[in-house]
N, C-alpha and C positions, 0 to 999 in steps of 0.2 A: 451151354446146356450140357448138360451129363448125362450122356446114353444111358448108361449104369441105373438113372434113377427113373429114368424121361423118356418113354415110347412115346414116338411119333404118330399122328392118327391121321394127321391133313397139314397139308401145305399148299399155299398159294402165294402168287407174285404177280404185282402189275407195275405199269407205268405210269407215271399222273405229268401232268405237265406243269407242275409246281417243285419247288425245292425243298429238300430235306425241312429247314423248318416247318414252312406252310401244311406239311404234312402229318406234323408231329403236333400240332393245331389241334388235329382229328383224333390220331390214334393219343394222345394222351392228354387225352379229355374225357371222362368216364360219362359224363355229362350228355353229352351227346351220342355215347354208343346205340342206345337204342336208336337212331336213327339210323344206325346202317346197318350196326352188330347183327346178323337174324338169329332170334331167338332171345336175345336180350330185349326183356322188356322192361326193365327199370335198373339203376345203380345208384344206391344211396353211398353217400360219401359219410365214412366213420371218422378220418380225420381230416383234420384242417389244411393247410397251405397246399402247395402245389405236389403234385406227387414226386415220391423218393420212396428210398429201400424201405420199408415199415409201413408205409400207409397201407391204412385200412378201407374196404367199402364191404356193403351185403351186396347181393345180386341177384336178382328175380328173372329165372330164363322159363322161356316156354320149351319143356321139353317134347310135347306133340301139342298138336293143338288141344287146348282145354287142360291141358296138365302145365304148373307151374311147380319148379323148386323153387328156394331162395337157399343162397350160399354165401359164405365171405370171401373175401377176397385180399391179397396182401401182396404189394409190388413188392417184388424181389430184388429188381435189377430196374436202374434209370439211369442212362445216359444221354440226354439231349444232345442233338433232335438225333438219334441213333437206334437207339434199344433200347426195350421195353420187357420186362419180364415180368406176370403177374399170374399166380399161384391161386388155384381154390379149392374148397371143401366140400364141394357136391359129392356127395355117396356115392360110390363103384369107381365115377370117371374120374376123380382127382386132377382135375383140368390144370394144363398150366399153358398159359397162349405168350405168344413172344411175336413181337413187332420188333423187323428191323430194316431202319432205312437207311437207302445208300445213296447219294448222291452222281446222279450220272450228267451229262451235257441233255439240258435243256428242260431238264426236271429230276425226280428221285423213283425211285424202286423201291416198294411195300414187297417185306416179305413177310406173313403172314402165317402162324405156325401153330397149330393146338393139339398138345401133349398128353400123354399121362402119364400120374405116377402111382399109378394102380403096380400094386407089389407080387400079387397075387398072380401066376404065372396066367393059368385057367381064363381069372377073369378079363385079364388083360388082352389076350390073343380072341378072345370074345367082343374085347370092345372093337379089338382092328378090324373084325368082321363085322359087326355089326353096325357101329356106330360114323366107321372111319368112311364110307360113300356118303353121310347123312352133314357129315363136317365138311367134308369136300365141296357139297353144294352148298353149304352156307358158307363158307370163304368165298366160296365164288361168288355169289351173289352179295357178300357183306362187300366184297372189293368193288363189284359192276354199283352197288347203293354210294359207296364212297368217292368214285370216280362221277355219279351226278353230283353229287355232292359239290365236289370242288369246283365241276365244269360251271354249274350253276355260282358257285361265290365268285367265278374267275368274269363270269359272263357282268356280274353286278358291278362287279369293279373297274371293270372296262367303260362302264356306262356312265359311272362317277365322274 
């Protein structure tokens, strides 16, 4: 990531008791975001196979309740099961979110990260105030959605 372009707004990390693939299952799967992502409520996929640098999707976020944008979106960076870097075009915020997972003894580590590349000095140190407690609890809460998540596919599996 390049400080130079990319102010930080929110970051979060947890631990899952799954490994680095099984995790990268979740995060890079566009498909499923709305189920943990908050605020994501839809992601149409523009291009075809499995995500890489180029791929395209739109994306439908609630920005307070009753308010919807839709933006595009374009993976930057894909290293499996590792890092993920995807770039958007929502007005002011110029989001860019970065998933990166590391492998630890007995599962992996989500970190969790949502940028921007708002140029505009003004508006930028406006989004760190305003915006950057509002991302903070939805990582938090997109991570606490994600860890049922797995606990629950880990619980099924066991059962098989």
């Amino acid at each position: 990531m390049n400080n130079s372009t990319h102010q930080l707004l929110a970051t979060q990390s947890r631990r899952f008791p799954v490994d680095a693939d099984r995790l990268w299952f979740w995060t890079a799967n566009p498909d499923r975001y709305a189920q943990w992502f908050p605020g994501v409520v839809a992601i149409e996929s523009l291009s075809n196979g499995p995500l890489r640098p180029g791929f395209q999707m739109r994306e439908t976020v609630a920005l307070v309740p009753g308010l919807h944008a839709r933006g595009n979106l374009t993976v930057r960076e894909c290293r499996q099961p590792h890092r993920l870097q995807i770039d958007g075009t929502l007005p002011l915020l110029k989001p860019t979110v970065a998933f990166v997972i590391d492998d630890v003894p007995g599962g992996a580590i989500l970190r969790w990260s949502m940028y921007t590349r708002q140029h505009n000095p003004v508006v930028a140190r406006l989004l760190t105030i305003l915006v950057r407690p509002m991302l903070q609890r939805r990582l938090r809460k997109g991570l606490d959605h994600l860890g049922q998540l797995v606990s629950s596919e880990q619980s099924r599996s066991a059962r098989v």
